[in-house]
C-alpha positions as CSV (number, residue, x, y, z in Angstrom):
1,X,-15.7,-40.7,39.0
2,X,-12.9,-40.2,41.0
3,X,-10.2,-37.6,40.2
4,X,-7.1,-39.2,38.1
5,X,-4.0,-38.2,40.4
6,X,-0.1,-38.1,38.9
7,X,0.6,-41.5,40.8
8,X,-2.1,-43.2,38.9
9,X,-0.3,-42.4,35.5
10,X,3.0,-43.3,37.6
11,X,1.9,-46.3,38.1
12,X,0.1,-47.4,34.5
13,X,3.5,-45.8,33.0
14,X,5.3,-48.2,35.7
15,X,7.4,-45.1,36.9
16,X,8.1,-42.8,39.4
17,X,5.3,-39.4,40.2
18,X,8.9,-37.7,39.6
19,X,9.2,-38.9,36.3
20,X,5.9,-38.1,35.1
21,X,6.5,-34.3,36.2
22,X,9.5,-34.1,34.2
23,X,7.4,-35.5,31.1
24,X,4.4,-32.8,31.6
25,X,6.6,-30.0,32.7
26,X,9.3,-30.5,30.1
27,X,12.3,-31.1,32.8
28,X,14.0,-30.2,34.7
29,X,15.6,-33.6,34.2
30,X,15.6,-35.7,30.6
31,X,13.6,-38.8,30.3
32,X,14.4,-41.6,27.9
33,X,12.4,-41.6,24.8
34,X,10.5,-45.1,25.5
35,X,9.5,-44.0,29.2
36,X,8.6,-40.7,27.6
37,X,5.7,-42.8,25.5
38,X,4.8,-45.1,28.0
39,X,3.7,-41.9,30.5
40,X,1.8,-40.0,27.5
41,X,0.1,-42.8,26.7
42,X,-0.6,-43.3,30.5
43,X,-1.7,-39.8,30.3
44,X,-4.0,-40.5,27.4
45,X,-5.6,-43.3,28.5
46,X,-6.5,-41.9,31.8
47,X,-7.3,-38.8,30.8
48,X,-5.2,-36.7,33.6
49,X,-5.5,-33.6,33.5
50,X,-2.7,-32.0,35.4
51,X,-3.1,-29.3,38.4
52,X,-2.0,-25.9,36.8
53,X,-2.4,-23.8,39.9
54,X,-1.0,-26.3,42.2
55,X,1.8,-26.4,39.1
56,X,2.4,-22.6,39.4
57,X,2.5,-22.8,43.6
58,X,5.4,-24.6,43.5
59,X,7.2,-23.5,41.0
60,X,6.2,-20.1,41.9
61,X,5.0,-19.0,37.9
62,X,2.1,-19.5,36.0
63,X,2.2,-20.4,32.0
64,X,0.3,-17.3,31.2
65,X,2.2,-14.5,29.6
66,X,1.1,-10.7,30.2
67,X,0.7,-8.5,27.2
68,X,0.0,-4.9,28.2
69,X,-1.3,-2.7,24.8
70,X,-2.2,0.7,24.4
71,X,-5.6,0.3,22.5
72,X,-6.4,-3.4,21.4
73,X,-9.1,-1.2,19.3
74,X,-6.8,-0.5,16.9
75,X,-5.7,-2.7,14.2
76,X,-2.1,-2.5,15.0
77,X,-2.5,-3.7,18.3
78,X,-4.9,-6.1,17.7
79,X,-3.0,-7.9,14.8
80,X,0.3,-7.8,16.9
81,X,-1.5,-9.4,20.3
82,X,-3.2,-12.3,17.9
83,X,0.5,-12.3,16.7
84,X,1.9,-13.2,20.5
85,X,-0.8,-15.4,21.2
86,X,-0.1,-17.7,18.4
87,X,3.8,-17.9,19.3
88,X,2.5,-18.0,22.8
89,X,0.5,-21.1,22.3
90,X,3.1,-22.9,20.1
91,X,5.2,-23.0,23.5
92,X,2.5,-23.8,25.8
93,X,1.5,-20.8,26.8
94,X,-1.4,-18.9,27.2
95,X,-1.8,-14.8,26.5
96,X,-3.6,-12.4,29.7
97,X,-4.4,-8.7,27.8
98,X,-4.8,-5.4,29.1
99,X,-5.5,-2.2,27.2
100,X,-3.5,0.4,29.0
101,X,-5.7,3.4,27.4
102,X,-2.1,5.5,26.6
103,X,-2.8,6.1,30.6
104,X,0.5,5.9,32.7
105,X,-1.4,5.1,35.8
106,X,-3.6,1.6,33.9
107,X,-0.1,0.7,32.8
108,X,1.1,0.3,36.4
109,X,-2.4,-1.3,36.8
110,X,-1.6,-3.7,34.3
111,X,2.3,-4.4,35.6
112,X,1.0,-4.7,39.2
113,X,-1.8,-7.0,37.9
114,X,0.0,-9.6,35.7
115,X,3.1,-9.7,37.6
116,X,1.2,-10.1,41.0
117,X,-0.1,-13.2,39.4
118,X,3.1,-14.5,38.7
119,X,2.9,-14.6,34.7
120,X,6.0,-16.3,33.2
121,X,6.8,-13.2,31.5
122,X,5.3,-9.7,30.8
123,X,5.5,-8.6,26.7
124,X,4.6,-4.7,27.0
125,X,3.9,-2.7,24.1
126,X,3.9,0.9,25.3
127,X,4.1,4.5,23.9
128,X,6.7,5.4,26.7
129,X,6.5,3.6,30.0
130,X,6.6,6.2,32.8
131,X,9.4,6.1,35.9
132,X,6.8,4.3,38.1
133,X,6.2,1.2,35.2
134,X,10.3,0.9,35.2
135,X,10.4,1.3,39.1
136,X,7.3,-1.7,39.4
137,X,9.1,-3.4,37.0
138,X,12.4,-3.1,38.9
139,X,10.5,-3.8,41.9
140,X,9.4,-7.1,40.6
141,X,12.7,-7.7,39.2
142,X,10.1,-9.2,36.1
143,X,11.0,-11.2,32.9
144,X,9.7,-8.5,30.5
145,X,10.1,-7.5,26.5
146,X,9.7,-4.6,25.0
147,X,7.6,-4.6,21.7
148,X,7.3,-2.3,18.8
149,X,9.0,0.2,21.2
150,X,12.4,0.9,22.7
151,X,11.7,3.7,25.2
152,X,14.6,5.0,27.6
153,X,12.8,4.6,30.7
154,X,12.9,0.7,31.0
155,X,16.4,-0.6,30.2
156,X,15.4,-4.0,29.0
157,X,14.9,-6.5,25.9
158,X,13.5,-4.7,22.8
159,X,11.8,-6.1,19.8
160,X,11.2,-3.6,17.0
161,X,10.8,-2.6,13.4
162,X,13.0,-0.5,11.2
163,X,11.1,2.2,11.4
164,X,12.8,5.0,10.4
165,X,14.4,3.6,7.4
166,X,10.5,2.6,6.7
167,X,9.3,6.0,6.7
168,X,12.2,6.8,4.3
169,X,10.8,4.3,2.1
170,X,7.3,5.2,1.9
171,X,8.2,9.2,1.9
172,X,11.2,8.5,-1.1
173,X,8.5,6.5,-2.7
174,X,6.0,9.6,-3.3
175,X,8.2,12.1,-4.1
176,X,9.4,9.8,-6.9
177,X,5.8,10.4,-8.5
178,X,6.9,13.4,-9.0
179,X,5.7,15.6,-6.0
180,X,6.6,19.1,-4.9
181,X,7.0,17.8,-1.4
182,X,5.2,15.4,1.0
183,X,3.2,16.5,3.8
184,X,3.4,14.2,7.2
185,X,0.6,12.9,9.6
186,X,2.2,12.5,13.0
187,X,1.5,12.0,16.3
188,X,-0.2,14.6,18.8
189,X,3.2,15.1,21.1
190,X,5.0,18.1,21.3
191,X,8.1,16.5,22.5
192,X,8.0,12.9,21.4
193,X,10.0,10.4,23.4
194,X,12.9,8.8,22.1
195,X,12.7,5.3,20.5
196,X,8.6,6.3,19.7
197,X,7.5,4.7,16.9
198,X,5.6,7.3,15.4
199,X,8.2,9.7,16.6
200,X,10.5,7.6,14.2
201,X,8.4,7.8,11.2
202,X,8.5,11.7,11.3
203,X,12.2,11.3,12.0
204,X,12.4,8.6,8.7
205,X,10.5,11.7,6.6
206,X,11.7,14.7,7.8
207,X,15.6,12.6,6.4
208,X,13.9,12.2,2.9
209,X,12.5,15.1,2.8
210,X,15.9,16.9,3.8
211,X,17.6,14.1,1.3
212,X,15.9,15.6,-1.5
213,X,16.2,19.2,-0.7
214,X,12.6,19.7,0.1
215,X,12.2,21.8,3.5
216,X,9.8,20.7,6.2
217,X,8.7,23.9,8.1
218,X,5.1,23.8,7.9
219,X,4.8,20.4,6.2
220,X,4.3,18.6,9.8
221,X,0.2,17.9,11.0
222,X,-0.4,16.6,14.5
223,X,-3.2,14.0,14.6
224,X,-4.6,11.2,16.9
225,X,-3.2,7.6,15.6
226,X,-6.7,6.6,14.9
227,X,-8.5,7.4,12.3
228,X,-11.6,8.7,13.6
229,X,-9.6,11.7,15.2
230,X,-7.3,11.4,11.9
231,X,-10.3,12.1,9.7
232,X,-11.7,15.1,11.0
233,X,-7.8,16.5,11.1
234,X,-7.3,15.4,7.7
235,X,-10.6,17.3,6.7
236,X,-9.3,20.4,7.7
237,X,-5.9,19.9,6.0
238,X,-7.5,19.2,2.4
239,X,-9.9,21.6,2.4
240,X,-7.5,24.1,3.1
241,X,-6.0,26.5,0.8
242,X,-2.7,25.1,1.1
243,X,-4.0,21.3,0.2
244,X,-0.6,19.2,0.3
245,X,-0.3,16.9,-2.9
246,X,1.0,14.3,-1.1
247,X,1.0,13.2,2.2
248,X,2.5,10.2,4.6
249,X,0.9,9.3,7.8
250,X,2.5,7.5,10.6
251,X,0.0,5.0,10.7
252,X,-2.7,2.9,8.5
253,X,-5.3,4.1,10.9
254,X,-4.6,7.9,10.6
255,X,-4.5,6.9,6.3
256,X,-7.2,5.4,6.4
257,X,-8.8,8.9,7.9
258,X,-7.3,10.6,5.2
259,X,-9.0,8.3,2.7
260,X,-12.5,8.9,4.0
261,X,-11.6,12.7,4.0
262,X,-10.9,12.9,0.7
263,X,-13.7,11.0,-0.3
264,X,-16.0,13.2,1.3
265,X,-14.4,16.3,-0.1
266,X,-14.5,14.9,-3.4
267,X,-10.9,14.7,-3.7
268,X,-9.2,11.8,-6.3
269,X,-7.1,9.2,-4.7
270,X,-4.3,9.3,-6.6
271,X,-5.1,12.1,-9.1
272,X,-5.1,14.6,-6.6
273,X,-4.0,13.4,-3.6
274,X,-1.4,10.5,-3.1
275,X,-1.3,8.5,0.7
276,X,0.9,6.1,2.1
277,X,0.7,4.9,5.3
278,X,2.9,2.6,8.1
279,X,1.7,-1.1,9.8
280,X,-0.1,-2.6,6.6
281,X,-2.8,-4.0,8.5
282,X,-5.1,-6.2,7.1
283,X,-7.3,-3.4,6.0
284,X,-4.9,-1.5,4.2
285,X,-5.5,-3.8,1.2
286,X,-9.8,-3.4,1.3
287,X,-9.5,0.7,1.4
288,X,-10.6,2.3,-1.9
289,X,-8.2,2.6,-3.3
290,X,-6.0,0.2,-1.7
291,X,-3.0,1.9,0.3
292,X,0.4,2.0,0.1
293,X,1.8,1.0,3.3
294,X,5.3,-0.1,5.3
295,X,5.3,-3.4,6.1
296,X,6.8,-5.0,9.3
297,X,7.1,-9.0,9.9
298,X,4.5,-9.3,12.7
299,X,4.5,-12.9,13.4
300,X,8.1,-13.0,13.4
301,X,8.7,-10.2,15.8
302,X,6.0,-12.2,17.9
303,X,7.7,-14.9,18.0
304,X,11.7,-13.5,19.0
305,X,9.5,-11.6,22.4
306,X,7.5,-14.7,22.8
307,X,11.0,-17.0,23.0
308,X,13.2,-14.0,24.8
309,X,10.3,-13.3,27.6
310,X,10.5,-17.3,27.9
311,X,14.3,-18.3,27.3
312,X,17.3,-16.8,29.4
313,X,19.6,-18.1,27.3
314,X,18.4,-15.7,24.5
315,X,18.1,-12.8,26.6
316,X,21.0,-10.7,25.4
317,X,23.6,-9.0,27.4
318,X,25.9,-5.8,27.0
319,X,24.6,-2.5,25.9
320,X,21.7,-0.7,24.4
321,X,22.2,-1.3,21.0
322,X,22.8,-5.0,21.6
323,X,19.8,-5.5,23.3
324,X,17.6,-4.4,20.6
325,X,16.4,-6.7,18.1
326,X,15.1,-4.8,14.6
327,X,13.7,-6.0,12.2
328,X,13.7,-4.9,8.3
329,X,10.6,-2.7,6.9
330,X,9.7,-3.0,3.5
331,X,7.1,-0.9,1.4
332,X,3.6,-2.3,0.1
333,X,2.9,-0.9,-3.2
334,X,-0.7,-0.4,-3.7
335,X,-2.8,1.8,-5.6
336,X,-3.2,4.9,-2.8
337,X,0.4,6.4,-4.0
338,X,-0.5,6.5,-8.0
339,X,1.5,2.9,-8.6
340,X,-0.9,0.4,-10.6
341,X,0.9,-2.6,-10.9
342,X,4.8,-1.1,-11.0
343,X,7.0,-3.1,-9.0
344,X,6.9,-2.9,-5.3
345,X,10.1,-1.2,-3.2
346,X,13.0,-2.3,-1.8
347,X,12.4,-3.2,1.9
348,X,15.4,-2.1,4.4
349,X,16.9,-5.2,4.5
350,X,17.3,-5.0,0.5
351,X,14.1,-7.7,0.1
352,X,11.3,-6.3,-2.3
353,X,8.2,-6.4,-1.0
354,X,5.9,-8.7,-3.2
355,X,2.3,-7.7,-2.1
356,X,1.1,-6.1,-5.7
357,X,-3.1,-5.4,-5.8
């Protein structure tokens, strides 16, 4: 069967091969409603399928997004790329992923890769893009959006989560049980870099733990974000002689260490121990018990980098701050914390959070 070329639907539609690019590629020019039908049904009939690499020759970009993550092994991760490829696909687009490792040098990989391939934009979700990502990057002069991080190094679009103010929430939240103080699971960096998520979580508990007059010297454990690492840190924390009676870790994953720590030690989640964690992944709910976690709006957040990688006209000018987009945080109230069916917290942008097990 021969192949089904552009001027064959031109002329079933009874229109110009000009007119049926417009329809397919959505412009550049408008076409009137009634021709509109007549070429998709032309379309249809024939079953053309049109030339997507001969499409991105001469246009000179592809409708594949890049998404670079550190670990697409992780929960997180994982949730937030299924996240982009659903708002991806609702505009036509299709998601290329690359797990960076937390490596500087696969990162460049990755940049060199995807924008060498001429993606229509590049979402990167990094824990602190070196000089030479921001220099490829510049190089490239490439659409890209930051997500889930706003690190110095690449002065660009950021979508992110109120992360601080999220930390607050959880960290507030045990010591109202009635704590002497809450210990806090961070990250492994000495010298975390600014806009770090994690790094922003220890910042958000360190201010409630000041807030209530509770010092922090001492009260600070460096751990892996997973929670295979997590866990064996978390073993030598409880069985210490200085076991914490509460404790807030920067992510579900390291929590979820915590969790299988104390359960090994024999340790009651809540009696003894209370845990809250940050991300409420999907698992967060199924842990035993079920953890109290800071919630962010994934699929929204997905969907503001998925239509600023894509839309100049949302790309926002001016400075810094202007150029970030944050959205709210709000606390989960599960079971992990010592709540069994108390009303949830107030999220950051005043909302309560309604996911009650």
């Amino acid at each position: 069967m021969a192949k089904v070329t552009r001027d064959d639907v031109a002329r079933l539609a009874g229109t110009s091969t000009a007119v049926v690019s417009y329809v397919i590629n959505n412009g550049p020019r408008p076409v009137a409603p009634a021709t509109r039908e007549r070429v998709l049904a032309a379309i249809k009939e024939l079953g053309y399928r049109p030339d997507r690499v001969a499409q991105a020759m001469a246009s000179r970009r592809t409708d594949l997004i890049g998404m670079i993550v550190p670990d697409a092994r992780q929960p997180f991760f994982a949730e937030m790329a299924h996240a982009v490829e659903r708002a991806a696909a609702d505009r036509g687009k299709m998601v290329l992923v690359g797990n960076s490792d937390y490596r500087d040098e696969r990162e460049v990989h990755y940049l060199r890769a995807f924008l060498g391939m001429r993606v229509a934009g590049l979402i990167l979700v990094s824990q602190g893009p070196s000089e030479r990502a921001a220099q490829e990057i510049e190089a490239w002069d490439a659409r890209v959006v930051l997500l889930h991080e706003r690190p110095e190094a690449i002065d660009d679009v950021a979508v992110v989560t109120d992360d601080i103010g999220g930390a607050q929430l959880a960290t507030r939240h045990l010591l109202e049980h009635g704590h002497a103080y809450v210990a806090c699971l961070g990250g492994v960096e000495s010298t975390p870099a600014v806009g770090d998520p994690v790094a922003d979580h220890v910042e958000g508990w360190r201010r409630a733990m000041l807030e209530s007059g509770r010092p922090v010297e001492g009260r600070l454990f460096q751990a892996p974000y997973n929670r295979y690492d997590a866990y064996q840190v978390a073993l030598k924390i409880l069985a210490g002689p200085d076991r914490p009676p509460a404790i807030f870790c920067s992510t579900d994953d390291q929590a979820i260490g915590v969790l299988r720590a104390a359960r090994e030690l024999r340790i009651d989640v809540p009696g003894e121990l209370a845990v809250a964690g940050f991300d409420d992944v999907k698992e967060a709910a199924l842990t035993d018990p079920p953890l109290t976690t800071v919630s962010s709006d994934r699929p929204a957040m997905a969907r503001a980098a998925v239509d600023l990688v894509l839309d100049d006209g949302l790309r926002v000018a001016g400075s810094r701050r202007e150029r970030v987009r944050q959205f709210p945080s709000a606390l989960i109230v599960r079971r992990s914390c010592g709540c069994d069916g108390q009303p949830a917290d107030v999220g950051t942008d005043g909302l309560v959070a309604d996911d009650l097990i």
